[in-house]
C-alpha positions in Angstrom: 0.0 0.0 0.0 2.7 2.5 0.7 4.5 1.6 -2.8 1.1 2.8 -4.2 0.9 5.9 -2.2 4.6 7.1 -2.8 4.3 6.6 -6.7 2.0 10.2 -7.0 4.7 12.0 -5.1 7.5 10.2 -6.7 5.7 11.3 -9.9 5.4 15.1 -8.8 8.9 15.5 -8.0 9.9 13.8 -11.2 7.8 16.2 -12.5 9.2 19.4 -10.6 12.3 18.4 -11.3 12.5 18.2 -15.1 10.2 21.7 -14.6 12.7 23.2 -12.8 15.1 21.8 -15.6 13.4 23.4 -18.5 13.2 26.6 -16.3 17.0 26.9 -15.8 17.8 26.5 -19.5 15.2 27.6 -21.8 15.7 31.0 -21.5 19.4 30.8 -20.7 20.2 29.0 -23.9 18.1 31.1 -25.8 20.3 34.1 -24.7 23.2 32.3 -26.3 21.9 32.2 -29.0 20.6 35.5 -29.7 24.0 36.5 -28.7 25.9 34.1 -31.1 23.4 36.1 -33.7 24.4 39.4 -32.8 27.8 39.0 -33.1 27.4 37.3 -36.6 24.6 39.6 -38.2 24.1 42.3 -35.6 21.5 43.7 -32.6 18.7 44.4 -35.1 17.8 40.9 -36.5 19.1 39.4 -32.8 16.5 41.4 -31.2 13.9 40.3 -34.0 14.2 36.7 -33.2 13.9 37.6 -29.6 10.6 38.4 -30.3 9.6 34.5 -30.7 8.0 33.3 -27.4 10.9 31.6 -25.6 10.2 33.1 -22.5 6.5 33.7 -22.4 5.6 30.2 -24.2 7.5 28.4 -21.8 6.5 30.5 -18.8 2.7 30.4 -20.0 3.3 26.4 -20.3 4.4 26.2 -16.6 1.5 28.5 -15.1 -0.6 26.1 -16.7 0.6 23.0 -15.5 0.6 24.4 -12.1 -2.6 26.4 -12.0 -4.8 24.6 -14.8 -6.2 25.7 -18.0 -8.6 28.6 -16.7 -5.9 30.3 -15.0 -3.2 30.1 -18.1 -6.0 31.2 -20.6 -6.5 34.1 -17.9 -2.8 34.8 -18.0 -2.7 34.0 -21.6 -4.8 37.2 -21.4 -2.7 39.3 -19.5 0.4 38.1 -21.9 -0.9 39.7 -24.4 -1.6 43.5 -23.0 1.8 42.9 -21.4 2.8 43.5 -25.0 1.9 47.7 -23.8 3.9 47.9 -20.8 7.0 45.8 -23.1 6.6 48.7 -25.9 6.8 51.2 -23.4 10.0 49.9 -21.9 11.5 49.8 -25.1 10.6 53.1 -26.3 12.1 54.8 -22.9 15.5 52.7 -22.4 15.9 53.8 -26.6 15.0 57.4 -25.9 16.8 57.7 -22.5 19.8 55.9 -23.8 20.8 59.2 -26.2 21.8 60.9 -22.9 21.8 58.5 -19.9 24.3 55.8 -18.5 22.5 52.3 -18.6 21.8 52.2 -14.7 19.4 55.2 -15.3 18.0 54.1 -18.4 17.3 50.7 -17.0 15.3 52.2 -14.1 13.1 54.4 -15.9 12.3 52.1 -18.7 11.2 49.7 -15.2 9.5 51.7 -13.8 7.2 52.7 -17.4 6.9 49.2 -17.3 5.5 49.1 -13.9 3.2 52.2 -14.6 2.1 50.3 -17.7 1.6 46.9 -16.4 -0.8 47.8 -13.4 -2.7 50.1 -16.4 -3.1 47.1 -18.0 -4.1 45.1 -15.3 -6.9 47.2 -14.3 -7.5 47.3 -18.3 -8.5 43.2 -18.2 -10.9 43.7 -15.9 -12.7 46.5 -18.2 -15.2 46.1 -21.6 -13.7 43.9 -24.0 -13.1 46.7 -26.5 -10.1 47.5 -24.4 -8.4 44.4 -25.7 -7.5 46.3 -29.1 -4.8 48.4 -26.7 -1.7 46.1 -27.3 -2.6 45.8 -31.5 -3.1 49.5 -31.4 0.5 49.8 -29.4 2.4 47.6 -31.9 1.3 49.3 -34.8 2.7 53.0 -33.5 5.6 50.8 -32.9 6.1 49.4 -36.5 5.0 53.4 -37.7 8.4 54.4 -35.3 10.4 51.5 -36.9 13.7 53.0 -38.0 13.7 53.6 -41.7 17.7 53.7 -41.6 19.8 50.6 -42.9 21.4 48.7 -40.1 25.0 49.7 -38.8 27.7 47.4 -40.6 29.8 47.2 -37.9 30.5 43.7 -37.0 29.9 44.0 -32.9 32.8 41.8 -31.8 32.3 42.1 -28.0 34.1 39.8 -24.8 32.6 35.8 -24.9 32.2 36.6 -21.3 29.0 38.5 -21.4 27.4 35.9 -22.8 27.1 33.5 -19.5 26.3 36.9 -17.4 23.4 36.7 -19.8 22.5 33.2 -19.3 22.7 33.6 -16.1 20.4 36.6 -15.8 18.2 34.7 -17.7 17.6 32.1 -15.6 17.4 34.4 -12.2 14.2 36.3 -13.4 12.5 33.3 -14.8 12.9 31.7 -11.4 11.7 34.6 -10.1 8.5 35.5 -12.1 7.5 31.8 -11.9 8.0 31.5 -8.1 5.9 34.4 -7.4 3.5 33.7 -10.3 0.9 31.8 -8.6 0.6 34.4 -5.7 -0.2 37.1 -7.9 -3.0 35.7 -9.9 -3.4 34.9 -13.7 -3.7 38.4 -14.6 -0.5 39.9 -13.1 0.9 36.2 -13.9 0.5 36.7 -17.4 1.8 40.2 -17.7 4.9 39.2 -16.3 5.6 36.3 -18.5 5.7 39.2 -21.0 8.0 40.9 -18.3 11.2 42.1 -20.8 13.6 39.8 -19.5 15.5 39.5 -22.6 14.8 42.5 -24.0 16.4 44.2 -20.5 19.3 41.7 -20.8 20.2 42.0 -24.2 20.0 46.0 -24.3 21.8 46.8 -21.0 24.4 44.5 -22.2 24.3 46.2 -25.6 24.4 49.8 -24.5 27.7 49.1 -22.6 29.6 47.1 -25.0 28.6 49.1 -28.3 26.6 52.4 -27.4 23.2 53.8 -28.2 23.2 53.4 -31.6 23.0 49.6 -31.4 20.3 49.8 -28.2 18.5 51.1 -30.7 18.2 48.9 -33.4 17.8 45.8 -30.8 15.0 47.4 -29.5 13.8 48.4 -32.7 13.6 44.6 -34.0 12.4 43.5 -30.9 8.9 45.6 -31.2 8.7 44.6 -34.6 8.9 40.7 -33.8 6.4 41.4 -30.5 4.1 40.1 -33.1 4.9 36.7 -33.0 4.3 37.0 -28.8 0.9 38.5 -29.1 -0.5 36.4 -31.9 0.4 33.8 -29.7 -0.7 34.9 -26.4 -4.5 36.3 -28.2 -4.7 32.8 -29.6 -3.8 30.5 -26.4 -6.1 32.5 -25.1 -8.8 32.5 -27.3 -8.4 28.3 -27.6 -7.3 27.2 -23.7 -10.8 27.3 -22.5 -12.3 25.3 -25.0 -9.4 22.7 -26.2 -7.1 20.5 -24.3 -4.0 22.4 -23.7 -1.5 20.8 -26.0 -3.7 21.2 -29.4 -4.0 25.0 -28.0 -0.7 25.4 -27.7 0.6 23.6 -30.6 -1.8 26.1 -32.9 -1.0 29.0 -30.9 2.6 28.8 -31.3 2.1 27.8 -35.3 0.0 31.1 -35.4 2.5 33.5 -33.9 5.5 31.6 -36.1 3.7 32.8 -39.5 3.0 36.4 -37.7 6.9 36.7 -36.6 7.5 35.2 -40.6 5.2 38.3 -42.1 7.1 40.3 -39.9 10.4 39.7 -41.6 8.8 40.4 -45.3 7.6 43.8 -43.7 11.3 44.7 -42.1 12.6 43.8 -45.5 10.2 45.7 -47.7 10.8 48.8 -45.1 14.9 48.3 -45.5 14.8 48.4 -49.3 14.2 51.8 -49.4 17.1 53.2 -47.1 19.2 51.3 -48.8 18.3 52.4 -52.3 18.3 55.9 -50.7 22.4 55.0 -49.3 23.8 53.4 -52.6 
């Protein structure tokens, strides 16, 4: 009877563990590899593949295997106007970065974020014509898209940053998904939108190459926030009908063809500055 009774726990830690696995190297390798892409082609297509879900697919996975479909469609919710307070972070570290050292940039693009999130919060609670906020966002966002043709300078910078990446990486996902379930699914789900890469990559930017290349990371991670929202809309949209594994499966196939459109659009909008250059 007791070999029956410890197989449920034996299960559950099995289970924690290869949770707490995923949690410690998801993100963390998915900083390397951004990084490996930066240093080949630069910050501006780095930060648009930053903008596939590696940190809120996965962290929108373990809320819901810990809280249950209703609450990760609820924070699937609150992923996607997290895509407001995200934009706004972006926009101040880029404009504050012209003047300010990274330590002051870093803390006013956090605290627009904060300022933004709890608007957003409220927002989810309001009428359900407030959910156009986020696609309304993104598309000022792609209007400010820099019409200039990326810097050629091959950013070379020390193969030590790279695990101080990784390893802020891993620090805030533990942390978000620790204090996930006491927050609720709303305030969950913002965070998982929380700019943990985007913080990572342009700090660590701004101090090895300067403004100029905060700019275009942050400028290709707006533009590939579409593949996190179409995601994050359509998770939640599906969770509280399907099983979760069909939703997520079509989720994520619906925000990879919106990140792929995304790259036709960034090409079609560098053709001119580059007829403009030559």
């Amino acid at each position: 009877m007791r070999r029956h009774d410890s197989c449920p726990a034996l299960c559950r830690k099995g289970v924690g563990d290869t949770v707490l696995l995923l949690k410690l190297t998801i993100v963390p390798l998915a900083l390397l590899a951004l990084g490996l892409v930066e240093r080949r082609h630069g910050p501006r297509l780095a930060g648009w593949l930053a903008g596939i879900p590696v940190v809120a697919g996965p962290l929108l996975v373990f809320v819901t295997l810990s809280h249950g479909a209703a609450f990760g469609a609820h924070a699937a919710l609150g992923a996607w106007f997290g895509i407001v307070p995200w934009l706004g972070f972006a926009n101040t570290y880029s404009l504050t970065a012209r003047w300010w050292h990274w330590t002051a940039c870093a803390l006013a693009a956090s605290l627009v974020w904060l300022a933004l999130a709890y608007a957003m919060v409220l927002a989810q609670d309001g009428p359900a014509w407030l959910e156009v906020l986020p696609l309304i966002a993104y598309l000022g966002a792609v209007l400010a898209y820099p019409r200039h043709a990326p810097a050629q300078t091959r950013h070379v910078g020390s193969w030590m940053t790279l695990p101080a990446r990784m390893a802020a990486g891993a620090g805030l996902t533990l942390a978000i998904t620790q204090f996930s379930g006491s927050l609720g699914p709303l305030w969950s789900g913002t965070l998982t939108v929380f700019p943990v890469m985007g913080s990572i990559i342009a700090i660590s930017n701004h101090i090895q190459y300067g403004r100029h290349a905060v700019e275009e990371v942050l400028a290709g991670m707006s533009m590939g926030l579409s593949s996190v929202g179409t995601f994050s809309f359509t998770l939640h949209t599906l969770l509280a009908h399907w099983h979760p594994l069909p939703a997520f499966a079509l989720a994520l196939a619906a925000g990879s063809s919106a990140h792929a459109a995304t790259f036709l659009l960034v090409r079609r909008m560098r053709k001119p500055a580059a007829q403009a250059i030559s």
